[in-house]
N, CA, C and O atoms as CSV, one atom per row, in Angstrom:
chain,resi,resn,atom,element,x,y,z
A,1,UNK,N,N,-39.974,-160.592,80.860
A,1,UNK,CA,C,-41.244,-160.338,80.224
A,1,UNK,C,C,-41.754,-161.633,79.608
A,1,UNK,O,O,-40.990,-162.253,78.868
A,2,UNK,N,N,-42.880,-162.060,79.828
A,2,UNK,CA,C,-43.718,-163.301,79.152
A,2,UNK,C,C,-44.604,-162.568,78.316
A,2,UNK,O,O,-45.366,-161.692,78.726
A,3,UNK,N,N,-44.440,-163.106,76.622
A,3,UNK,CA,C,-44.708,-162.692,75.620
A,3,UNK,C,C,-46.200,-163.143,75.677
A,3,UNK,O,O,-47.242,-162.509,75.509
A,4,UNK,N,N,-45.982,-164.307,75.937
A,4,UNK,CA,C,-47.292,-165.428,75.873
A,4,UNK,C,C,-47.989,-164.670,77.094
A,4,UNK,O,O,-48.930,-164.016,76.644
A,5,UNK,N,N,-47.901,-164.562,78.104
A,5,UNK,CA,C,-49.094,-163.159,78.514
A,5,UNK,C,C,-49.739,-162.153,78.131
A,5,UNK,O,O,-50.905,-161.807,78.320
A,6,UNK,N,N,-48.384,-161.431,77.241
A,6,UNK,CA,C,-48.565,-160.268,77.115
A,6,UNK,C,C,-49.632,-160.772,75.520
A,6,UNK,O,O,-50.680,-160.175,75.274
A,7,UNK,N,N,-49.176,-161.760,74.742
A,7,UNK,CA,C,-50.385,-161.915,73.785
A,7,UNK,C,C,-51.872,-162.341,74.551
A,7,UNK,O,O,-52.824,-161.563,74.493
A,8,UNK,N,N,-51.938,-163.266,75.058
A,8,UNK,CA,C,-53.319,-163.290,76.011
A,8,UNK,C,C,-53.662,-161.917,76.107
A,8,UNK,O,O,-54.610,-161.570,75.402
A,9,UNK,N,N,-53.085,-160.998,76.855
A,9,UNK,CA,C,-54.407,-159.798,76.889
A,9,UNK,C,C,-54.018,-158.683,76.345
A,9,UNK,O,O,-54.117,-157.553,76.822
A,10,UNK,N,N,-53.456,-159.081,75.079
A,10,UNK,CA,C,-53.734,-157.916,73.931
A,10,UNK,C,C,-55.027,-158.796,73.265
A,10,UNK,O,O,-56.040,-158.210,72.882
A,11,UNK,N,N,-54.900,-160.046,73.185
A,11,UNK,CA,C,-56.191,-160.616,72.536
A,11,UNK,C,C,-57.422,-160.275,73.380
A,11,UNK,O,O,-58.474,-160.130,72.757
A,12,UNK,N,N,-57.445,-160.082,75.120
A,12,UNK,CA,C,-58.555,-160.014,75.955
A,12,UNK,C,C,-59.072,-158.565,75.730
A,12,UNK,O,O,-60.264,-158.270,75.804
A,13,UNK,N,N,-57.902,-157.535,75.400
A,13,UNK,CA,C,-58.385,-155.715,75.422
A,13,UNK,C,C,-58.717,-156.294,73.840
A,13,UNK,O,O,-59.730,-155.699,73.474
A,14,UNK,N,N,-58.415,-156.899,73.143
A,14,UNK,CA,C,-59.505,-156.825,71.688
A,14,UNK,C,C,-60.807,-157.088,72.042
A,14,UNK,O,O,-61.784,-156.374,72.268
A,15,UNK,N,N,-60.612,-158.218,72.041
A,15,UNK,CA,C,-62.422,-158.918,72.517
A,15,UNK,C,C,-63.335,-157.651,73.648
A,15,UNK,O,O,-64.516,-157.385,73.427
A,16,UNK,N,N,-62.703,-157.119,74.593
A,16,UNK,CA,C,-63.427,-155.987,75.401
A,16,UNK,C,C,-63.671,-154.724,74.761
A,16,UNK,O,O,-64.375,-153.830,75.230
A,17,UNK,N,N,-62.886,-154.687,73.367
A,17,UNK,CA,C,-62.982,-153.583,73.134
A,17,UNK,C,C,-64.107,-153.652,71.897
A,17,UNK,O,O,-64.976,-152.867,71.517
A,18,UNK,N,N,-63.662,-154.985,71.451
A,18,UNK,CA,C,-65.195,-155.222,70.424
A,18,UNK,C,C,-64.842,-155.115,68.998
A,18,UNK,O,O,-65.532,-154.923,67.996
A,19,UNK,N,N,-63.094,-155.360,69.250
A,19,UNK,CA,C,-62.172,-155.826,67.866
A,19,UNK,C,C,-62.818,-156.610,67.028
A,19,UNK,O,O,-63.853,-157.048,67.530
A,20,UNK,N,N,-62.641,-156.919,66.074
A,20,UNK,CA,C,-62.463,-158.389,65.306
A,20,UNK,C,C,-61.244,-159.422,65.175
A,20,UNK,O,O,-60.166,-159.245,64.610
A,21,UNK,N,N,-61.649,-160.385,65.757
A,21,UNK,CA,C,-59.900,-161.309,66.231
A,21,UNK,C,C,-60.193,-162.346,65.311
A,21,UNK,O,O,-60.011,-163.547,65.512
A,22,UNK,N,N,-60.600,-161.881,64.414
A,22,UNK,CA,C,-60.342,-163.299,63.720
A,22,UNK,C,C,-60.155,-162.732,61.641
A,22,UNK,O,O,-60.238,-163.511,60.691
A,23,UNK,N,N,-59.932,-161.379,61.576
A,23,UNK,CA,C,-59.350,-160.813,60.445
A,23,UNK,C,C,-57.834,-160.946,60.190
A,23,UNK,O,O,-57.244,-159.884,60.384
A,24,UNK,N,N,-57.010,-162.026,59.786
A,24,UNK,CA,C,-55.801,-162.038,59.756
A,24,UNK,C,C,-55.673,-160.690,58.596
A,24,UNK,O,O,-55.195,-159.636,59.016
A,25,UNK,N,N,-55.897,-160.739,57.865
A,25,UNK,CA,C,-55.348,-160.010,56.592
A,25,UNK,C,C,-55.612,-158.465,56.740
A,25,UNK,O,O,-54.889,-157.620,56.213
A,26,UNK,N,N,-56.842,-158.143,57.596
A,26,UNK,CA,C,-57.028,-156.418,58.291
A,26,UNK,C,C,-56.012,-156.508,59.269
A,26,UNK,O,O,-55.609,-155.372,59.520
A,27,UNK,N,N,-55.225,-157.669,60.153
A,27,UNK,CA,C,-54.584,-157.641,61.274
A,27,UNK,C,C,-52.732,-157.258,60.635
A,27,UNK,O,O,-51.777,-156.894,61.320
A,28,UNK,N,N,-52.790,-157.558,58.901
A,28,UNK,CA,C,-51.367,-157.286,58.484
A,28,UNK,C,C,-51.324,-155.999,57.812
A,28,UNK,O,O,-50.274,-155.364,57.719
A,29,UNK,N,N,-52.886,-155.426,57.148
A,29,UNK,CA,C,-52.561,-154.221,57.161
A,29,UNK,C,C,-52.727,-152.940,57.876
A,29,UNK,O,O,-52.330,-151.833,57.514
A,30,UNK,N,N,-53.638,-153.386,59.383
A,30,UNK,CA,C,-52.736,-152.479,60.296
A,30,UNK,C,C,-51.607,-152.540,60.536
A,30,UNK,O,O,-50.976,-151.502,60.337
A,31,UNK,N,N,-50.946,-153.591,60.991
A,31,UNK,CA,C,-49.775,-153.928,61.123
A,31,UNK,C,C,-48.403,-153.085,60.198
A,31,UNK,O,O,-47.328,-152.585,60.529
A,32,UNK,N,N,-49.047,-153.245,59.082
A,32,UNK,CA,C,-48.041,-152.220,58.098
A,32,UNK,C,C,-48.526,-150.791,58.222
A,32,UNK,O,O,-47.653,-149.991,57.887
A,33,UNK,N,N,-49.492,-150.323,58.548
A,33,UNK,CA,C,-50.184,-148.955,58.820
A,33,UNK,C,C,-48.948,-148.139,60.088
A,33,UNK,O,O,-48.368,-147.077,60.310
A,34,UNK,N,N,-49.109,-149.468,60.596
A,34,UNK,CA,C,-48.324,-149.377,61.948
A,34,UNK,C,C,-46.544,-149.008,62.170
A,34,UNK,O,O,-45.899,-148.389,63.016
A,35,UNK,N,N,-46.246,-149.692,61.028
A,35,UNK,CA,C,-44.596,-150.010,60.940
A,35,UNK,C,C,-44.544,-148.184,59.981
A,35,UNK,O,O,-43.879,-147.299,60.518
A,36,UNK,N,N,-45.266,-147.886,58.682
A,36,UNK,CA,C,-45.789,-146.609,58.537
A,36,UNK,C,C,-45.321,-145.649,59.198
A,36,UNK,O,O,-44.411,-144.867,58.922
A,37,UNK,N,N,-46.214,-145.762,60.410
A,37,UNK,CA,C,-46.173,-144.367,61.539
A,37,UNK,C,C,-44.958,-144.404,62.044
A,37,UNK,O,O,-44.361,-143.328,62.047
A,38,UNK,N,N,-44.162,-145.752,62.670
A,38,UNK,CA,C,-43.080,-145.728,62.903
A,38,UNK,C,C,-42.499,-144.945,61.986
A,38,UNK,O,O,-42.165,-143.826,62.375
A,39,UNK,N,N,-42.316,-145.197,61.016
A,39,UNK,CA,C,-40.820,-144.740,60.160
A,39,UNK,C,C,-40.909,-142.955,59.811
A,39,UNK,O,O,-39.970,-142.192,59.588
A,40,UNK,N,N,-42.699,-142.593,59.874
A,40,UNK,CA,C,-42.756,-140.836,60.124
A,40,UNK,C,C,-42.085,-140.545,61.422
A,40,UNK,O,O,-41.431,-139.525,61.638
A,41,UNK,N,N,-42.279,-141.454,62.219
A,41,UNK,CA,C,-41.758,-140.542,63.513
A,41,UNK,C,C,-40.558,-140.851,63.717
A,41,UNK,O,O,-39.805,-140.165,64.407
A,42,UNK,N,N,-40.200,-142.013,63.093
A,42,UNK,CA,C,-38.174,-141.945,63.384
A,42,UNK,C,C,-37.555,-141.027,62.422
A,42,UNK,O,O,-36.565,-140.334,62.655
A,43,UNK,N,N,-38.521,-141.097,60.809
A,43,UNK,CA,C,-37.651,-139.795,60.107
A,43,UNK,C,C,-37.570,-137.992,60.441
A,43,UNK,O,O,-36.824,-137.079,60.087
A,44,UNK,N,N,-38.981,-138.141,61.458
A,44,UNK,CA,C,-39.450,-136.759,61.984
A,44,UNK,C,C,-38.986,-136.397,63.117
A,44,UNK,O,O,-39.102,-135.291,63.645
A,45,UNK,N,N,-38.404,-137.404,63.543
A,45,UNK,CA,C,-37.654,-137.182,64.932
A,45,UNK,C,C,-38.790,-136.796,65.840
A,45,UNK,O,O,-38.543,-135.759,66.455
A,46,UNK,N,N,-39.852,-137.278,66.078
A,46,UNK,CA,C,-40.940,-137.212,66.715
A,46,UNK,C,C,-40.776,-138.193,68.093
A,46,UNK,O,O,-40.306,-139.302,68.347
A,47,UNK,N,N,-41.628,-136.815,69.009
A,47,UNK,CA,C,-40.968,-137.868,70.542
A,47,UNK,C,C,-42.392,-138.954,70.741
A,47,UNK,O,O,-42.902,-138.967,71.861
A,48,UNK,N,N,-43.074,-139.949,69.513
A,48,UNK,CA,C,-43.638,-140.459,70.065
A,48,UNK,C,C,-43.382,-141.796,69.208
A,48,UNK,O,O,-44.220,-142.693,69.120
A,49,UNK,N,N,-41.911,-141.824,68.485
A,49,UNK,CA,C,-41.249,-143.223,67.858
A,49,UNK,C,C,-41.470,-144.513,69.198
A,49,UNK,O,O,-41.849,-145.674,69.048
A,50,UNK,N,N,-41.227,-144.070,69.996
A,50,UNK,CA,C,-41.318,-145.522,71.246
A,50,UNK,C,C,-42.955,-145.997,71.526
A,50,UNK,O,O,-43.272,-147.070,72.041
A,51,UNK,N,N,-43.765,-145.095,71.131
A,51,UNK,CA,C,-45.196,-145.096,71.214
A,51,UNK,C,C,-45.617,-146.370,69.965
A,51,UNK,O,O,-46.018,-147.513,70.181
A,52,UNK,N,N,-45.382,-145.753,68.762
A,52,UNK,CA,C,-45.236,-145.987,68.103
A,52,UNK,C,C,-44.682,-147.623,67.742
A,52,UNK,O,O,-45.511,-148.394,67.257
A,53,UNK,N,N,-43.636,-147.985,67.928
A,53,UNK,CA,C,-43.012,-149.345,68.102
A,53,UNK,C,C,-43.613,-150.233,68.666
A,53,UNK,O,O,-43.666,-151.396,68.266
A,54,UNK,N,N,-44.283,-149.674,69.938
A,54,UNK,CA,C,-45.019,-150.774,70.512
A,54,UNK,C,C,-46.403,-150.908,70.122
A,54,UNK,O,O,-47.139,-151.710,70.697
A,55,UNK,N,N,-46.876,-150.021,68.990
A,55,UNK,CA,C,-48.095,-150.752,68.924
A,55,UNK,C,C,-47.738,-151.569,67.860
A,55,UNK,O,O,-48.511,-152.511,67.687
A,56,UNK,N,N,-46.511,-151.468,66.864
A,56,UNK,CA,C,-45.514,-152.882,66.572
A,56,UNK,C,C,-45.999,-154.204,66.508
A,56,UNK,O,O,-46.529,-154.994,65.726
A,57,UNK,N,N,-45.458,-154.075,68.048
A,57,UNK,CA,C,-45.482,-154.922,69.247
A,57,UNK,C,C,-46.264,-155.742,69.553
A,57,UNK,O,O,-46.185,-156.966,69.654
A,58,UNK,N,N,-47.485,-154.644,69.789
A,58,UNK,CA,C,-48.741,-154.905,70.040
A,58,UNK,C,C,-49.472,-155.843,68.740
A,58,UNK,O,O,-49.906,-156.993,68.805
A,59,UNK,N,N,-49.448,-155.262,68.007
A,59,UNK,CA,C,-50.166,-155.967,66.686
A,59,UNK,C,C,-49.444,-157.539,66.188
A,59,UNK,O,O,-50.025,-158.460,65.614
A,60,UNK,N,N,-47.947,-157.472,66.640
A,60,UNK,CA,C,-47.341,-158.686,66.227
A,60,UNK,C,C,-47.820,-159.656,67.215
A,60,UNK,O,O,-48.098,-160.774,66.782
A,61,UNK,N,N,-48.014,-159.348,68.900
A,61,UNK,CA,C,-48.540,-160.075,70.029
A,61,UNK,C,C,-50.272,-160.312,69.267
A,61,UNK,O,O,-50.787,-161.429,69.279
A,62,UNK,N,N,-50.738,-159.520,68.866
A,62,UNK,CA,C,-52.275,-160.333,68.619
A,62,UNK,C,C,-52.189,-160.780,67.405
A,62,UNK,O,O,-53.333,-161.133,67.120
A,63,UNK,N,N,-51.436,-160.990,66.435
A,63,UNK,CA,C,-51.559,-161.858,65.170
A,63,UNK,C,C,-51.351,-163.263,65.943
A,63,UNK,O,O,-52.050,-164.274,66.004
A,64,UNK,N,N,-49.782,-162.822,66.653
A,64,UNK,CA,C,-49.755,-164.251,66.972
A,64,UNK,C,C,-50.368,-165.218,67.747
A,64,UNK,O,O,-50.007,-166.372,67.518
A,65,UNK,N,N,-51.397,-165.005,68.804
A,65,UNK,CA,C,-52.114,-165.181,69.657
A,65,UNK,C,C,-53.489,-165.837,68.185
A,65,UNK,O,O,-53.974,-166.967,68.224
A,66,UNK,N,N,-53.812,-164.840,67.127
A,66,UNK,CA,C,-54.632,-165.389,66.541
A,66,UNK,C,C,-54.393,-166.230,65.750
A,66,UNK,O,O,-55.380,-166.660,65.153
A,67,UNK,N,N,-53.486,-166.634,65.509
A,67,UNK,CA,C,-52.796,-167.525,64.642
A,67,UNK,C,C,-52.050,-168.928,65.174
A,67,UNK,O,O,-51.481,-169.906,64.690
A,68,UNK,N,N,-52.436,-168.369,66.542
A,68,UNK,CA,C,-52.115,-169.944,67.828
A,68,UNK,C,C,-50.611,-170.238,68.182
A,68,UNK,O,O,-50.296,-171.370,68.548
A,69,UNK,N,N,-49.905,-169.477,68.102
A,69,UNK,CA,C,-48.437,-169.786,68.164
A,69,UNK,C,C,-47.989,-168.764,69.020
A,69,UNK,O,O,-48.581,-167.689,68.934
A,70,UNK,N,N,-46.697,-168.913,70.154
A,70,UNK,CA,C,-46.312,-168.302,70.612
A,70,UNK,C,C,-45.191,-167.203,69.963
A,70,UNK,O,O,-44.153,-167.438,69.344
A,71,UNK,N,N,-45.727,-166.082,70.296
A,71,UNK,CA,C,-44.459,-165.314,69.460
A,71,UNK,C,C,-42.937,-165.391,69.756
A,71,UNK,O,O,-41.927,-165.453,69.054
A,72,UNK,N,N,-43.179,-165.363,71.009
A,72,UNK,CA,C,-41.975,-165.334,71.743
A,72,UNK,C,C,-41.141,-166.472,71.666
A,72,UNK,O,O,-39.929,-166.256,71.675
A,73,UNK,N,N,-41.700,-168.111,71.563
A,73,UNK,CA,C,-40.949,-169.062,71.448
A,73,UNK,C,C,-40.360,-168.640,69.767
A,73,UNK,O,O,-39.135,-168.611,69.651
A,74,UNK,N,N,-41.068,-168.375,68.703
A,74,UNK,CA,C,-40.601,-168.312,67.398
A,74,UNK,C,C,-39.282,-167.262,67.404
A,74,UNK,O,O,-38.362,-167.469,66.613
A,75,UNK,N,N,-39.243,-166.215,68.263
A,75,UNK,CA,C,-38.205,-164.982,67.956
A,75,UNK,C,C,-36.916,-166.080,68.931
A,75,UNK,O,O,-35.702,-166.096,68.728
A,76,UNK,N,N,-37.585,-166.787,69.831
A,76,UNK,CA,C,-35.708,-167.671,70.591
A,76,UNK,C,C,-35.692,-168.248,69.336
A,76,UNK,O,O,-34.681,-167.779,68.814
A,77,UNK,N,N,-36.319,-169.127,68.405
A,77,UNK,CA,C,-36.062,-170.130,67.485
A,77,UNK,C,C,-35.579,-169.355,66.383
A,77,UNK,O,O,-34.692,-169.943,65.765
A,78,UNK,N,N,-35.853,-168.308,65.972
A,78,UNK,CA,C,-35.124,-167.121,64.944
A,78,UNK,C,C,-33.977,-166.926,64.976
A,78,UNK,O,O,-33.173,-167.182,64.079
A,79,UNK,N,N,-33.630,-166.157,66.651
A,79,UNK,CA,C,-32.667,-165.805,67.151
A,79,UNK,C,C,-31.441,-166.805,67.020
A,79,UNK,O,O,-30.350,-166.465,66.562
A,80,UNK,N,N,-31.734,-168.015,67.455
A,80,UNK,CA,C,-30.914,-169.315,67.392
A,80,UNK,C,C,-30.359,-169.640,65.561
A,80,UNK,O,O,-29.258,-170.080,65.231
A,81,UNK,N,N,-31.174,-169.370,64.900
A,81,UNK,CA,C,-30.763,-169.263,63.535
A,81,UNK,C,C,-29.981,-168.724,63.116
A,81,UNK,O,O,-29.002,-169.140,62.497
A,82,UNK,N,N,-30.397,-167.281,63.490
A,82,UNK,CA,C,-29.545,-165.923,62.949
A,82,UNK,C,C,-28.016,-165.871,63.633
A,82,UNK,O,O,-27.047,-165.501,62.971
A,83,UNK,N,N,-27.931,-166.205,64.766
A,83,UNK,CA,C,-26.495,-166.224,65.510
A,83,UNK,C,C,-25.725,-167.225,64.825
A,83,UNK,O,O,-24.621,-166.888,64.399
A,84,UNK,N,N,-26.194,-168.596,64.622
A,84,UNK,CA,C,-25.449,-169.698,63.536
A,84,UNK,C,C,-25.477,-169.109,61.885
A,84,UNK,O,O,-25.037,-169.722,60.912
A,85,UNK,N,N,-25.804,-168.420,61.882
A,85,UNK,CA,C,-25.918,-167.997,60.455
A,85,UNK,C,C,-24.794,-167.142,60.027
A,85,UNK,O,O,-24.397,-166.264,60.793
A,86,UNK,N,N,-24.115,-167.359,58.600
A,86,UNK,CA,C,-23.224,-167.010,58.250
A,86,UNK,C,C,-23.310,-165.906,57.002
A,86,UNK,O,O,-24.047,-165.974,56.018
A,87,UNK,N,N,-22.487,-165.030,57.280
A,87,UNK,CA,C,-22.837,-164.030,56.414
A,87,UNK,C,C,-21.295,-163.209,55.401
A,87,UNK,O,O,-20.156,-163.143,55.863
A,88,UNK,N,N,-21.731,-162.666,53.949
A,88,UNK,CA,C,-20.147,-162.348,53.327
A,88,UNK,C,C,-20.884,-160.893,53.168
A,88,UNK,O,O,-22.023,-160.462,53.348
A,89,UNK,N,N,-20.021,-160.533,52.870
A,89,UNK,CA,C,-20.151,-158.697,52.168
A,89,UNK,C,C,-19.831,-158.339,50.732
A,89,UNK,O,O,-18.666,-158.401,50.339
A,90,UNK,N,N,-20.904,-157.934,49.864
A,90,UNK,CA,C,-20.726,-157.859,48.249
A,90,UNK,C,C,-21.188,-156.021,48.439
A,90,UNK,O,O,-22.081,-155.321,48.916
A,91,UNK,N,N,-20.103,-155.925,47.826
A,91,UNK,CA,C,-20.388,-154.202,47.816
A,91,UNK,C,C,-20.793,-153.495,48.582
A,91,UNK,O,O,-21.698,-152.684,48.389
A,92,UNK,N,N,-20.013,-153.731,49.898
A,92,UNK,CA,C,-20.444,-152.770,51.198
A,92,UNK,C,C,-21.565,-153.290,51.926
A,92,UNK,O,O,-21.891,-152.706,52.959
A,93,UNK,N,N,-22.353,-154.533,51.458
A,93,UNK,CA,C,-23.666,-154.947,52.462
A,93,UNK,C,C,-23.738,-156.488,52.845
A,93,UNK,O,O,-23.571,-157.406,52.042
A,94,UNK,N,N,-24.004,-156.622,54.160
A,94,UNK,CA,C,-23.791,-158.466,54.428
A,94,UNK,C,C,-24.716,-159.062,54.048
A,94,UNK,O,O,-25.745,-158.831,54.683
A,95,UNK,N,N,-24.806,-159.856,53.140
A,95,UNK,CA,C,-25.994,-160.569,52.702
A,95,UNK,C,C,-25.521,-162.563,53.580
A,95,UNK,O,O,-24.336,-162.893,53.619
A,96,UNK,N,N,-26.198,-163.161,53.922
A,96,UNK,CA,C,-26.257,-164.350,54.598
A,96,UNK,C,C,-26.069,-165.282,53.462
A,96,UNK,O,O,-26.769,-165.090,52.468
A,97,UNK,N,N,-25.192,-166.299,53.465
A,97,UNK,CA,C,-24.458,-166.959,52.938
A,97,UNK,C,C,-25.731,-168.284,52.534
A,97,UNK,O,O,-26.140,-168.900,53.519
A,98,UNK,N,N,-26.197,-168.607,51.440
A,98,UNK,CA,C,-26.739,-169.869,51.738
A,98,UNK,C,C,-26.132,-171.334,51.985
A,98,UNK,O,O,-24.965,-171.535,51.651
A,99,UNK,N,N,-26.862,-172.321,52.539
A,99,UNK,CA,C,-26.863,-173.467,53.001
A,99,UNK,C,C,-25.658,-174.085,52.119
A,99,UNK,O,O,-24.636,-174.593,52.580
A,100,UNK,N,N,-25.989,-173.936,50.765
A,100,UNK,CA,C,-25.465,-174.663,49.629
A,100,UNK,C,C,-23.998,-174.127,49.857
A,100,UNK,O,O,-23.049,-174.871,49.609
A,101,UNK,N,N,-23.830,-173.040,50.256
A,101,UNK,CA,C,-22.756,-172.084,49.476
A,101,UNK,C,C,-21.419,-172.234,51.035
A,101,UNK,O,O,-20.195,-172.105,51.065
A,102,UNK,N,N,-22.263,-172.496,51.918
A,102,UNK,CA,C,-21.196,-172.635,53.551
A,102,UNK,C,C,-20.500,-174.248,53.274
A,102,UNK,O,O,-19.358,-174.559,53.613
A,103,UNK,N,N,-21.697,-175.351,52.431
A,103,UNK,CA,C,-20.474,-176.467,51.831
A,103,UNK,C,C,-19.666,-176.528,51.195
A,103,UNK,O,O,-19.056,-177.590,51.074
């Protein structure tokens, strides 16, 4: 899957549809509107949680597209972090070790 496509024409079905692509701050609180519905339908056990996720998806592909950056290169550059990243357990939960604290 190419992310960087798939942002191109979530930005092209905005513009056709007669969106506004250039509201970052309406674009984070759909975005949380969004993450929202997710969590009714994973606590509701509702068969439309996968529906749901991807408009996620969707909304994270057109921030990033409006914001000029590839999403997809940032989640390998995340990913690459998080795997080197070191983590301890304080009362049953892994919290990630800081920089200071792995010297």
């Amino acid at each position: 899957m190419d992310f960087d496509k798939l942002q191109k024409e979530v930005m092209q079905n905005k513009k056709e549809k007669g969106f506004d692509t250039t509201n970052i701050c309406q674009e984070f609180c759909l975005l949380y509107g969004e993450v929202g519905e997710a969590f009714d339908a994973y606590s509701k056990k509702k068969e439309d949680l996968g529906a749901e996720l991807a408009d996620i998806a969707i909304y994270l592909l057109g921030i990033s597209e409006m914001l000029g950056f590839s999403l997809q290169d940032e989640i390998v550059k995340k990913m690459a972090i998080n795997k080197a990243r070191q983590y301890k357990e304080i009362n049953g939960i892994l919290l990630k070790v800081e920089e200071s604290e792995e010297n």
